[in-house]
C-alpha positions, 0 to 999 in steps of 0.5 A: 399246931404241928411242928416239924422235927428235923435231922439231917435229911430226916423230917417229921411232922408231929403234933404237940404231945406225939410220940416220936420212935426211931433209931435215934431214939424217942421223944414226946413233942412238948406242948409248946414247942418253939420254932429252932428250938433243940429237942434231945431224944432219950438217948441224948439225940438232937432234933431241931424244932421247925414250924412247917410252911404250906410247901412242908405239908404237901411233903407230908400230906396222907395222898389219895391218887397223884395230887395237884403239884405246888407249881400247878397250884400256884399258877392258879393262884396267880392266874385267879388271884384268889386271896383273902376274902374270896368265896371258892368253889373247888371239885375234886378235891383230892388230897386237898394240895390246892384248896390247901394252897386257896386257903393258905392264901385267906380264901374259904373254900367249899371243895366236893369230892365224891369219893367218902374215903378221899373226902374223910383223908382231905378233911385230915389233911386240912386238919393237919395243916391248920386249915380246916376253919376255911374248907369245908369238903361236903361229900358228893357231886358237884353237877348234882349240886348246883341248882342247890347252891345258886338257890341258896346264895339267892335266898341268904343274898350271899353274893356267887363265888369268885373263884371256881376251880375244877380237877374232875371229868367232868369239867366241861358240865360245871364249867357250862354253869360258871355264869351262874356260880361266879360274880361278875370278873370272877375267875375260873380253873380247870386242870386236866392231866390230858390235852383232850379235856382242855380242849373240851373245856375251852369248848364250854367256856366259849359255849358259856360266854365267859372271857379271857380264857386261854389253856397253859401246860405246866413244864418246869425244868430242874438244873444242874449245878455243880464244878463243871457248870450248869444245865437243865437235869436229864431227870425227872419229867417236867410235863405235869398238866393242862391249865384253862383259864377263864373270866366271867 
């Protein structure tokens, strides 16, 4: 289990017997390290003790491309409702920030990414964050895959997913498959970093005879507060992506 040493704006995330070396000096993690418990470097310099929360990691996580934000994560998980004892079909893993955030929330998680060195650096992540017992990230295609997996799901008599959720380019060919992949009322996503995707996906979901489906862009604004008073920030872009959502 990793901790988080904090200082000041200083944070790192190390595991139990890391090495920590900066300015400040160096320290090993011990093995049990408590949560708000003081660590001193060799030079007498304090950290504080802090277990990291899913949010933590995401700062920390090994990226691969621009990752999926929290705040697109979360709207999936309040969209889909997925939760515990949920089987998800995920594609395009990525970093892994929403599968990460699926299996936080107690679901298991079956991600594909076809690139090996994203797979291998998700598989780490997951590691990191002490959940790699509820994804498994196979290394390939989905479109390419999932005869194969309705084949097994019928052969073990394991029930379809409940959950699927999409960040690739071809979105539009899996999501013609949703029928087949989820159980009655399950829930899809697809995020598009583009308005033409969206479009095509809610094209196939007609196609498909799913229901409920309707596409959200994700805008937040940061505020600025201080003396004088408050109002929105002239920094930073509040635009991240395209959500469709979508019910069996």
């Amino acid at each position: 289990m990793h901790v988080l040493l904090v200082r000041d704006d200083r944070e790192y995330l190390l595991a139990p017997g890391e090495r920590l070396e900066t300015d400040l000096g160096v320290l090993e993690v011990p093995e049990n390290p408590e949560s708000g418990e003081t660590l001193e470097t060799h030079i007498g310099e304090a950290f504080t003790v802090r277990r990291p929360r899913l949010p933590d990691f995401f700062d920390h996580f090994d990226r691969t491309g621009a990752p999926m934000m929290p705040r697109d994560a979360g709207l999936v998980l309040g969209e889909t409702g997925a939760g515990s004892g949920d089987r998800v079909l995920d594609a395009g893993t990525g970093t892994g920030v929403l599968a990460a955030y699926l299996a936080n929330a107690g679901a298991d998680v079956l991600s594909y990414e076809r690139d090996p060195e994203f797979a291998e650096n998700a598989r780490e992540n997951f590691e990191r964050a002490d959940l790699a017992d509820h994804v498994e990230v196979r290394t390939g295609d989905l479109t390419e895959e999932i005869d194969e997996l309705i084949a097994d799901d019928a052969d073990d008599d394991t029930q379809p997913f409940d959950v699927l959720t999409l960040d690739t380019e071809d979105a539009p060919s899996v999501v013609e498959r949703a029928p087949d992949l989820l159980v009655d009322g399950g829930a899809l996503a697809v995020y598009s970093p583009f308005v033409e995707a969206t479009r095509d996906v809610v094209g196939a979901a007609r196609e498909a005879g799913l229901r409920d489906i309707h596409a959200r862009e994700t805008i937040q604004r940061d505020l600025d507060v201080d003396d004088r008073g408050t109002r929105p920030s002239t920094r930073g872009v509040g635009h991240t992506g395209y959500l469709v959502f979508a019910r069996r």
